[in-house]
VEXDREN-414450 format. One line per field, with one value per residue: residue number from 1; residue in three letters; x, y, z of N, C-alpha, C in turn. Coordinates in Angstrom, 3 decimals. Layout:
N
nr	(NUM|...)
rest	(Ala|...)
n.xx	(X|...)
n.yy	(Y|...)
n.zz	(Z|...)
ca.xx	(X|...)
ca.yy	(Y|...)
ca.zz	(Z|...)
c.xx	(X|...)
c.yy	(Y|...)
c.zz	(Z|...)
This chain:
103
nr	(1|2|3|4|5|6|7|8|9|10|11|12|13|14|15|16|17|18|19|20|21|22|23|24|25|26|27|28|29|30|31|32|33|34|35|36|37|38|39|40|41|42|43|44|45|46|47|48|49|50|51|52|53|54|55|56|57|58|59|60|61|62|63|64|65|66|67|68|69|70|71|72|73|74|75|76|77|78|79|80|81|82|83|84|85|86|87|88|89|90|91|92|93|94|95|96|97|98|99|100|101|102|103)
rest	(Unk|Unk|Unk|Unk|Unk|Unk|Unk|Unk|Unk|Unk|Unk|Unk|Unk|Unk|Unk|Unk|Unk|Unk|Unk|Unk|Unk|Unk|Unk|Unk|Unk|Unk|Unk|Unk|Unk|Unk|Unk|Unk|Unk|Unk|Unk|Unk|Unk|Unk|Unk|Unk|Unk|Unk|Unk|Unk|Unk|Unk|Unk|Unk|Unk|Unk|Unk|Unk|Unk|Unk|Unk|Unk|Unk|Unk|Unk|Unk|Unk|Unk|Unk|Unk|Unk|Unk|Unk|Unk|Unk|Unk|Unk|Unk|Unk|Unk|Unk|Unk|Unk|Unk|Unk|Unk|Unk|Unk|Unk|Unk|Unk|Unk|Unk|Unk|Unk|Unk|Unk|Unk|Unk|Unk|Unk|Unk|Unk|Unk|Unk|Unk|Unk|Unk|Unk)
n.xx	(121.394|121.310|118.851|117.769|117.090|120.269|120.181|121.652|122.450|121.609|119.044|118.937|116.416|114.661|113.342|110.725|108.572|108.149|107.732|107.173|109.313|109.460|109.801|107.687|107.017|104.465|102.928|104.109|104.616|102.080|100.707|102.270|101.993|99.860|99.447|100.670|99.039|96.673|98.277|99.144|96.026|95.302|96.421|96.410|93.511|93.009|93.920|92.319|92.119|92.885|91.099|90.367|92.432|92.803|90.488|89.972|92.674|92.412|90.548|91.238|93.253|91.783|89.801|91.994|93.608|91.670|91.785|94.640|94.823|93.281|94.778|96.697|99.816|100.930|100.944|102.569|101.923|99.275|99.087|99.808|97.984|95.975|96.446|96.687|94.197|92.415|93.535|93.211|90.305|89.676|90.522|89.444|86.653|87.417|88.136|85.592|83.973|85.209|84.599|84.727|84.592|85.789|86.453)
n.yy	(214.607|211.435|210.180|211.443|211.363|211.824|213.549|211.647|211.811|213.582|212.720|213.516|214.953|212.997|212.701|210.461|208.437|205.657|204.838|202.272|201.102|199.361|198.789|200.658|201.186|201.162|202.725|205.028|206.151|206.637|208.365|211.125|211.501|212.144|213.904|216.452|216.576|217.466|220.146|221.218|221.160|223.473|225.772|226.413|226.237|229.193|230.923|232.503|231.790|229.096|227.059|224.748|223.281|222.893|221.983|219.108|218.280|218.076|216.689|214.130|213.537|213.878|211.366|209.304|210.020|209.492|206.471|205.925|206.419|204.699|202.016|203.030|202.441|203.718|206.427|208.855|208.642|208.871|211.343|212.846|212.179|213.226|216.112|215.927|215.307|217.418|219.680|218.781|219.037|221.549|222.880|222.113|223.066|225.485|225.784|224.373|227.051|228.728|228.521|226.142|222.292|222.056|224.242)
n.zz	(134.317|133.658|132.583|130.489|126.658|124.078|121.100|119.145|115.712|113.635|111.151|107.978|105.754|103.696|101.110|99.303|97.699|97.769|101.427|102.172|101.709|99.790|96.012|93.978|90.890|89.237|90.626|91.651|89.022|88.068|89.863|90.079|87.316|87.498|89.398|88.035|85.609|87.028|87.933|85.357|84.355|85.994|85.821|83.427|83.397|84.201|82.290|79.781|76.960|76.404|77.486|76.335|76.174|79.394|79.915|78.754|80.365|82.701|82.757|82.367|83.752|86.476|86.020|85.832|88.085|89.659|89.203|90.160|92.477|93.574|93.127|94.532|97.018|99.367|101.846|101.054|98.150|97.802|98.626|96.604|94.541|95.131|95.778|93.090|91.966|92.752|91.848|88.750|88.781|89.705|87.707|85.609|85.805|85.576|82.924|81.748|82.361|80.889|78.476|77.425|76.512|73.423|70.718)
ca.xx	(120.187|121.262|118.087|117.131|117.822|120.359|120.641|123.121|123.146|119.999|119.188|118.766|115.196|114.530|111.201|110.178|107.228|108.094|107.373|107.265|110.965|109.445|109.566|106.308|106.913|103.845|101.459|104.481|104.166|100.748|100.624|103.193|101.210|98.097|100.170|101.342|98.129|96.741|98.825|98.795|95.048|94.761|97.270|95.631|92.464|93.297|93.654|90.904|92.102|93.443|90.214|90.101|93.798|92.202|89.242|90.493|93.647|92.107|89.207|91.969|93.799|90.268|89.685|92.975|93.622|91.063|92.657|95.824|94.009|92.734|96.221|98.242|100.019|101.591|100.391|102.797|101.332|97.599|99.025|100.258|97.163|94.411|96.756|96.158|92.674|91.460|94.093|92.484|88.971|89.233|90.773|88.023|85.729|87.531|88.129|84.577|83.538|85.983|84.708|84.400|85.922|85.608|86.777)
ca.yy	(213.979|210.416|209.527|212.162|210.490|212.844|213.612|211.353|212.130|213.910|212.427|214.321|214.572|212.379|212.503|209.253|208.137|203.959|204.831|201.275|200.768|198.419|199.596|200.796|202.181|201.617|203.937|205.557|207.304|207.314|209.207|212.010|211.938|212.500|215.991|216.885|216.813|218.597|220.950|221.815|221.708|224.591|227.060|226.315|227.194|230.430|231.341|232.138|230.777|227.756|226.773|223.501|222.417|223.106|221.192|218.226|217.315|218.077|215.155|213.002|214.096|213.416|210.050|209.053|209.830|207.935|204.792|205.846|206.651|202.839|201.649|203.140|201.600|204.036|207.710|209.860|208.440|209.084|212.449|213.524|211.977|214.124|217.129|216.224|215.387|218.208|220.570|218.679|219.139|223.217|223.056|221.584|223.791|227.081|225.477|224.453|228.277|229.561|228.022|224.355|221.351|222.783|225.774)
ca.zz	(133.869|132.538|131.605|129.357|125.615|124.091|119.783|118.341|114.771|112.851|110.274|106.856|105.052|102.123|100.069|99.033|97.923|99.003|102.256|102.825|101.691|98.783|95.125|93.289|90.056|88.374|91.152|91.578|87.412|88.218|90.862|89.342|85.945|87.921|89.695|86.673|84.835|88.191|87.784|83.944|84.039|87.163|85.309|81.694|83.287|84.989|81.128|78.942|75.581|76.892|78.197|75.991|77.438|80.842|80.444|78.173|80.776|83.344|82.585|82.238|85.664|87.333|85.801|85.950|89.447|90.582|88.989|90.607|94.222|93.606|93.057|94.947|98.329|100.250|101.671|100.056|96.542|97.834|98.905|95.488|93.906|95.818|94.621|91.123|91.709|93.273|90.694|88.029|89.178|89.595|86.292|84.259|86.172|85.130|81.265|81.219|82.584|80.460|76.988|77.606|75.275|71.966|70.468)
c.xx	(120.541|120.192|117.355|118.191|118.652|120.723|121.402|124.101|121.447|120.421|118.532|117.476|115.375|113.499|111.768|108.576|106.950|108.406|108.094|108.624|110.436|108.794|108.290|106.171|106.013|103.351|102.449|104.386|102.857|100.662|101.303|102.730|99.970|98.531|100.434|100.349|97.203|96.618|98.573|97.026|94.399|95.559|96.489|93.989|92.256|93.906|92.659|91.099|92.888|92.663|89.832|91.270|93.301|91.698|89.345|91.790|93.026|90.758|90.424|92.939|92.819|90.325|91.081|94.409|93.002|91.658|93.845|95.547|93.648|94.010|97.342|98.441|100.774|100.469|100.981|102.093|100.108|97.487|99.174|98.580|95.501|94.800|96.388|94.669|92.377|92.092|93.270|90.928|88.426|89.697|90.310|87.358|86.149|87.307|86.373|83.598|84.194|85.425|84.618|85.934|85.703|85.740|85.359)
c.yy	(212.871|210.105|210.032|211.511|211.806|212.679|212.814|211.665|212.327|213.482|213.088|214.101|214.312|212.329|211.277|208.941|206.528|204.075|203.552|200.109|199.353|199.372|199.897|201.616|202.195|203.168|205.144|206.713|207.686|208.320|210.795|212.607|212.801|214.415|216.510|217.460|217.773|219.902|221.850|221.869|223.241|225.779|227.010|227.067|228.415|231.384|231.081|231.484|229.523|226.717|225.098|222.229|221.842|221.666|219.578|217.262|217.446|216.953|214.073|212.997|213.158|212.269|209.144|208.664|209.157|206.708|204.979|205.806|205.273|201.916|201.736|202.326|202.232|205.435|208.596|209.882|209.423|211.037|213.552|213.378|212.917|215.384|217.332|216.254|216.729|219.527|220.500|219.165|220.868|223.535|222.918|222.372|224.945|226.567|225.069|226.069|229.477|229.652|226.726|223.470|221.723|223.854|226.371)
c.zz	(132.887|131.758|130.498|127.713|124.750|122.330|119.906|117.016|113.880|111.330|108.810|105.998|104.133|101.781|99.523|98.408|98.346|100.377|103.259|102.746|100.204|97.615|94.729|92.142|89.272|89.569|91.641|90.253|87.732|89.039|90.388|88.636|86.457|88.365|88.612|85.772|85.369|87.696|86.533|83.760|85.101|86.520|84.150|82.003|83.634|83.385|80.116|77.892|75.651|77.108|77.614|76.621|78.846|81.242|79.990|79.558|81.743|83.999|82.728|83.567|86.566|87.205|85.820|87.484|90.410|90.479|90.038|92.215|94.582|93.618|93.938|96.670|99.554|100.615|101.292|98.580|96.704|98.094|97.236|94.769|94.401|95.532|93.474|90.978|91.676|92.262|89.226|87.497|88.816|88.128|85.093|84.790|85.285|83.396|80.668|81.435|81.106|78.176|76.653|76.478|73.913|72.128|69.772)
């Protein structure tokens, strides 16, 4: 079967987020910051006395991610950034359930 095309040499997975092989380090931080903040506001709220951490980064995740969702130029970015959103998002929910912004 010549014409079947046959492996030559697999090539090894790299994460990226320039996609498009051109740099982007601002929406690149953004994007990161935005997971990050995500992140720390969905664990912060899943504790009760935290609940101002929660709800505090987690506003800033939200609003923050949008800028970066507006910014950014590739779809790994947009992928990280709908992480943080939506991390952010349940994370102000629980911190505002939990006790809100003020102690």
């Amino acid at each position: 079967m010549s014409h079947v095309p046959r492996p030559t040499e697999s090539e090894s997975f790299k994460f990226t987020l320039n996609s498009d092989g051109r740099p982007h380090p601002r929406e690149n931080v953004t994007a990161v910051v935005t997971l990050l903040c995500g992140i720390t506001a969905l664990v912060t709220g899943l504790i009760p006395v935290a609940h101002i951490i929660a709800s505090w980064v987690g506003v800033i995740g939200f609003l923050g991610g949008f800028l970066s969702q507006y910014i950014s130029e590739t779809t790994p970015e947009r992928s990280l950034n709908i992480m943080g959103i939506v991390g952010s998002f349940v994370g102000t929910a629980l911190g505002i359930y939990h006790g809100g912004f003020i102690p």
